[in-house]
C-alpha positions, 0 to 999 in steps of 0.5 A, a space after each residue: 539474115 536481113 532483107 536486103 539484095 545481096 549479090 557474091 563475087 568469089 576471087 582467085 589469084 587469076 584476079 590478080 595476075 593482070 595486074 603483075 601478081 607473080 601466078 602459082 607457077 612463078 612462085 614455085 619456080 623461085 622457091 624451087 631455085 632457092 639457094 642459101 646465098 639468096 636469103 637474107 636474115 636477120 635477128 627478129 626472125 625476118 627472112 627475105 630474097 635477097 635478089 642478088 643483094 646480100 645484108 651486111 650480116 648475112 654470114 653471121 645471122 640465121 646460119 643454122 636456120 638458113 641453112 637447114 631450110 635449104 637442105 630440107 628443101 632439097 631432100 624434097 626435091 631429091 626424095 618426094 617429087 620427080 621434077 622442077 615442073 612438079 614442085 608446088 610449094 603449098 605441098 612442100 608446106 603439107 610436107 614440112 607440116 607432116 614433118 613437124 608433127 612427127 618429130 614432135 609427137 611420134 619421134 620413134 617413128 620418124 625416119 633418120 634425118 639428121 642430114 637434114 640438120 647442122 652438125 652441131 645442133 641437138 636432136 631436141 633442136 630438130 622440132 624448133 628447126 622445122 617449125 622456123 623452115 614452115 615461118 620461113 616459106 610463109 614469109 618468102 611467100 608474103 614478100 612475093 605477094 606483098 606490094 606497096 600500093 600508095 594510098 593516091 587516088 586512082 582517077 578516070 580509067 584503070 592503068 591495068 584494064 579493070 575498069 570492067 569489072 569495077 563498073 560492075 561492083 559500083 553498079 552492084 552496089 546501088 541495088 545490093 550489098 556487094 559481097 567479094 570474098 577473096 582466096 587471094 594473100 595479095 593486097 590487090 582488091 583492096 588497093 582499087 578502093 583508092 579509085 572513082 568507082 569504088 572510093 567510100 565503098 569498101 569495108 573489110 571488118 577491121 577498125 582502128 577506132 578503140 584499138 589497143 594495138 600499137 606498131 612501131 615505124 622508124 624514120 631512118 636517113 639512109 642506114 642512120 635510125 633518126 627516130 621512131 614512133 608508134 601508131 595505131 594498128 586496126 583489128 578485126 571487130 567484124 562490123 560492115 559498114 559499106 556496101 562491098 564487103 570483103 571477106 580475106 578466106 585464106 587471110 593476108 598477107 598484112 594480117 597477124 594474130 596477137 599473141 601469136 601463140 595456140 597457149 592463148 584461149 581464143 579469146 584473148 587473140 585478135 587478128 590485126 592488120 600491120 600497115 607497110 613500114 611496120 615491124 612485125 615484132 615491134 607490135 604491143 597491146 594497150 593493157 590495163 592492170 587497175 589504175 595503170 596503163 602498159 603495153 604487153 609485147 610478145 615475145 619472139 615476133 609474129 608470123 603472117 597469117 593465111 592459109 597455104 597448104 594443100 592439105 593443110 588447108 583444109 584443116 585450118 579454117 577454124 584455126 584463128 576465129 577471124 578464119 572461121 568467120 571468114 567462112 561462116 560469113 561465105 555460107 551466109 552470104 551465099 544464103 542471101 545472094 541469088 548468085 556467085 561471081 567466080 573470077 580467076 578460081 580454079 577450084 581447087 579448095 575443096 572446103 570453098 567447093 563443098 560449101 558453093 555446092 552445098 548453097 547453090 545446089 537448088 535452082 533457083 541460085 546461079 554461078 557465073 565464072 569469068 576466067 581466061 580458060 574454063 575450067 577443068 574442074 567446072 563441070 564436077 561442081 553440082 550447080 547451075 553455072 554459065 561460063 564467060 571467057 577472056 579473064 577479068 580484063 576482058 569479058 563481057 561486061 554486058 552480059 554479067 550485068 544483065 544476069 545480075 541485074 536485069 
């Protein structure tokens, strides 16, 4: 722990919509609509929505898995829940969790669901099957949720209204160090380093330098592959550096871990992050084996990394050691500081509500949240707390400046 003034800022996903995120609620809505026809698939292991434009190779590539997932996807819609309205695809993730686990460690147990799967597939196929619809649901999640923000600089005021809150992170970090730990997958707080405010300010704990991850970027013209060459991937080192820090409590939808796999002791697995342009399964580890260099690729291509799941969640903090880092820094953090900022979170990660009131719990540390609608959940939160209205956009700067700085 050291002396100096810190002040947390805690983010929701009400953080991003002002600035065109897709909320719960539109997420849900496409993922319960998902036909067959609208995947599109190919032979790395990549799933995407097509948006009414299908691949080329679309009837040949992923059939079964395509497949599959959609049928498991009606069965829960037809079996498990009672509307469109009560589809939440982080419980359809706890279900296909549920489901896996089952197959694989009580088969005798589980209910007969061979209609689930294609005619033509093996009953042992069944476990491989599930587990490709749970990488499934990840990846359409991450393409709803993953933007290209250009690296341009973002002069004078901000285009979407964030100018408020962005006055009030520089202002904090002239006294103190600036802690934001974020819920959301989306890449949105970490494109607004790219403006006046924040420039030069913001560290995540992942560096480039001395990183033996490398990914592949291929420059085509049009369908025609000209050339491709490799670059060098940051990793998490757990170094902050500046004064606003972030802190990814769920992960990101840019993050993966290498090697992808729970056979690897914790030791030999970094989260790395892969720029846009990137390619998830060209991704390969400098190695040194006496004298001689070589890259170590992992086969089968990696899956993003964050949190979903209702229940799911809740479990899986200590899943990866970024993960548990992530939340073993929100606790210190919450030590040091005086105050949390609660922006666009509707409180619904138990682990993350435990932890603030646990912090919080004296009274001398306060919360502040700032969302368009308090909410319901507010008053079971054992803590000193003061509520502003009107959403990142438009609450009163003033008036969180003054309680947090006097």
């Amino acid at each position: 722990m050291d002396d100096v003034e810190h002040i947390c800022f805690l983010l929701g996903a009400g953080f991003s919509v002002p600035a065109g995120y897709p909320p719960a609620k539109k997420i849900n809505e496409t993922l319960f609509r998902l036909r067959e026809e609208d995947m599109s698939a190919y032979n790395n292991g990549v799933y995407r929505i097509n948006d009414g434009n299908p691949g080329p190779n679309d009837r040949f590539t992923k059939v079964p898995e395509k497949r599959c997932y959609v049928r498991i996807l009606e069965h829960y819609k037809t079996s498990c829940i009672q509307s469109s309205a009560a589809f939440n695809y982080e419980s359809f993730y706890d279900w296909l969790e549920q489901l896996n686990e089952t197959l694989v460690e009580r088969p005798s147990q589980c209910p007969q669901q061979h209609h689930l799967f294609p005619v033509d597939c093996e009953k042992d196929d069944y476990p491989s099957l599930v587990r490709e619809a749970i990488s499934i649901l990840q990846q359409l999640v991450r393409q709803m949720l993953h933007r290209h923000h250009p690296e341009v600089h973002l002069c004078g005021p901000h285009p979407q209204g964030y100018d408020g809150i962005l006055e009030v992170f520089q202002r904090g970090a002239k006294r103190a160090v600036v802690d934001v730990h974020s819920l959301n997958h989306d890449l949105f707080f970490e494109s607004l380093r790219h403006t006046d405010r924040l420039q030069g300010l913001v560290t995540d704990g992942f560096e480039e330098l001395g990183s033996p991850y490398y990914g592949e970027v291929v420059v085509s013209d049009g369908e025609v592959q000209r050339s491709t060459y490799l670059v060098r991937l940051s990793r998490f080192t757990g170094r902050y550096l500046n004064k606003i820090r972030l802190y990814k409590l769920h992960g990101s939808v840019d993050q993966y871990v290498f090697p992808d796999s729970d056979d690897y002791p914790d030791s030999d697995r970094e989260t790395i992050k892969l720029p846009w342009g990137v390619f998830s399964d060209r991704v390969r580890r400098e190695v040194v084996k006496g004298d001689v260099h070589a890259y170590e690729m992992f086969d089968g291509g990696l899956v993003p990394r964050f949190l979903t799941g209702v229940e799911s969640k809740q479990r899986r903090y200590s899943s990866t050691p970024y993960l548990q880092t992530m939340l073993d820094r929100f606790r210190a953090n919450l030590r040091q500081s005086k105050h949390l900022v609660v922006i666009g979170y509707g409180f619904a990660d138990e682990v993350i509500n435990q932890t603030i009131c646990q912090e919080l719990r004296n009274g001398e540390k306060r919360m502040l949240v700032i969302d368009i609608r308090k909410p319901d959940t507010l008053s079971s939160m054992s803590c000193p707390c003061d509520y502003f209205e009107g959403g990142v956009v438009e609450f009163d700067k003033q008036a969180v400046l003054r309680q947090l700085l006097g």
